[in-house]
N, C-alpha and C positions, 0 to 999 in steps of 0.2 A: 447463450453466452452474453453477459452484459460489456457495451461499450462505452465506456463513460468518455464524457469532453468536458473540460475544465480545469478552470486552477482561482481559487475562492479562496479569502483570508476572513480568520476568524476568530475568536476569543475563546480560551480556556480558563474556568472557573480557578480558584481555590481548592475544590474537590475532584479536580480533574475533567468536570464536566465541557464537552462539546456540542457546540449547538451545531447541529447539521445544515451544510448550506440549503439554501431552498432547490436551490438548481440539480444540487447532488440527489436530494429527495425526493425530487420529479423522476429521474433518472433510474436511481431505486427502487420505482413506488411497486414495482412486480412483486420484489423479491424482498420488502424491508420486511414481512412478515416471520421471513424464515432466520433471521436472525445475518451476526455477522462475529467474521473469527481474526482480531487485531495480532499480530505478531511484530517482529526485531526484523526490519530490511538485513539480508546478506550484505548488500554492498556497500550501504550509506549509515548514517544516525538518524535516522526516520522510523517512522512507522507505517505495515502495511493492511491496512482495512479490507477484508477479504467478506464479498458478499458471498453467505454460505454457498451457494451453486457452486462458485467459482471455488471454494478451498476445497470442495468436494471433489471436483476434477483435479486439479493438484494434489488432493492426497490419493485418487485413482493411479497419478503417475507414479507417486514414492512409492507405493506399495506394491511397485511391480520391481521395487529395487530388490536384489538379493541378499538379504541381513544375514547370511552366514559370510560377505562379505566386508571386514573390517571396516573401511572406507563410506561402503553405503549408509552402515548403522553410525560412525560417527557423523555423517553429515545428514541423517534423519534425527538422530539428537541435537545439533546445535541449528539446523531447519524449522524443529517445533519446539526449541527454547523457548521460556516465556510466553508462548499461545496461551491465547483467551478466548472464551467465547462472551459474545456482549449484542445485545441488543439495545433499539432506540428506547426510549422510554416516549410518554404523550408528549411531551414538549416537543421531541424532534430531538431531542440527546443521548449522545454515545458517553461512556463514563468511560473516558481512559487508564486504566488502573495505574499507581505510582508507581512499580516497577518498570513501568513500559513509560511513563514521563520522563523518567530520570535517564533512560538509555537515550531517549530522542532528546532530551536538554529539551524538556518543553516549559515551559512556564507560564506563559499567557497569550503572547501574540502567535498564529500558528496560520499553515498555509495548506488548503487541502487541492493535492495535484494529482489529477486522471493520470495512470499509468493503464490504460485501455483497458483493462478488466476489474482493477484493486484503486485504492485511493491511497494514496502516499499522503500521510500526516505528518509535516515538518515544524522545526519549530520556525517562524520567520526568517531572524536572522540567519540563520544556517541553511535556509532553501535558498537565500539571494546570493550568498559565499558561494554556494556550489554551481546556479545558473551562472553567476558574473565567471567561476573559474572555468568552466565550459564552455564559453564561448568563443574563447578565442580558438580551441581546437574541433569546433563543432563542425564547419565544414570538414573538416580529413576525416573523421569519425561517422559521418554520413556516408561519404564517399565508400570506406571500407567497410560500414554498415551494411551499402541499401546498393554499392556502385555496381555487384558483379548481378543483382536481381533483375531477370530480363522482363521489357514493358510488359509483355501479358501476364508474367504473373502479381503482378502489380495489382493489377486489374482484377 
């Protein structure tokens, strides 16, 4: 399982092209050979960079869903809307494809943020909108997060 730590800003071409942070690249360097699977965030306008290991264990869980169930099959379709597969190229770039820019409102300035296994690709302005709107409620959302987890399992 990869753990990624960081949050790095960085520039998107005209062609969608991303230059990979160095730091994210270090981080990667096991697993950048196997490729990587970009998808549409459930929850935000983002984007989620899935190093192949990790979408592999994600699709292990979906497919334990039961698709003669209405509900599962509709949220395994709007789940791998939009999925790509994409690799680095020699420079250290990811090509974001334009369908997946225009969901995220990406244009040029972009912000790549650890979410401990995937990297969340936002467009700038819209990562600082959402950190500045979280904070004010980020302690109660801790608390009911993280409040009822007892110390050893922490650990």
């Amino acid at each position: 399982m990869v753990n990624l730590i960081g949050t790095y800003e960085c520039k998107v071409d005209a062609k969608g092209r991303l230059m990979m942070s160095s730091a994210f690249k270090k981080q990667l360097s096991s697993v950048l050979q196997e490729g990587f699977v970009i998808k549409r965030s459930v929850f935000q306008s983002c984007l989620e960079l899935y190093p192949m290991q990790e979408w592999n264990l994600m699709m292990a869980k979906i497919n334990k869903l039961n698709r003669f169930v209405k509900k599962n099959n509709d949220f395994i379709r709007r789940f791998t809307a939009g999925v790509k597969m994409i690799e680095m190229d020699a420079s250290g770039r990811i090509l974001i494809p334009k369908d997946l820019c225009q969901f995220a409102e990406i244009e040029k300035e972009v912000v790549l943020s650890s979410a401990v296994n995937i990297i969340e690709i936002w467009d700038k302005d819209k990562y600082e909108k959402v950190i500045d709107d979280a904070v004010v409620d980020f302690a109660d959302l801790a608390e009911e997060v993280m409040g009822n987890i007892e110390a050893d399992e922490l650990s």
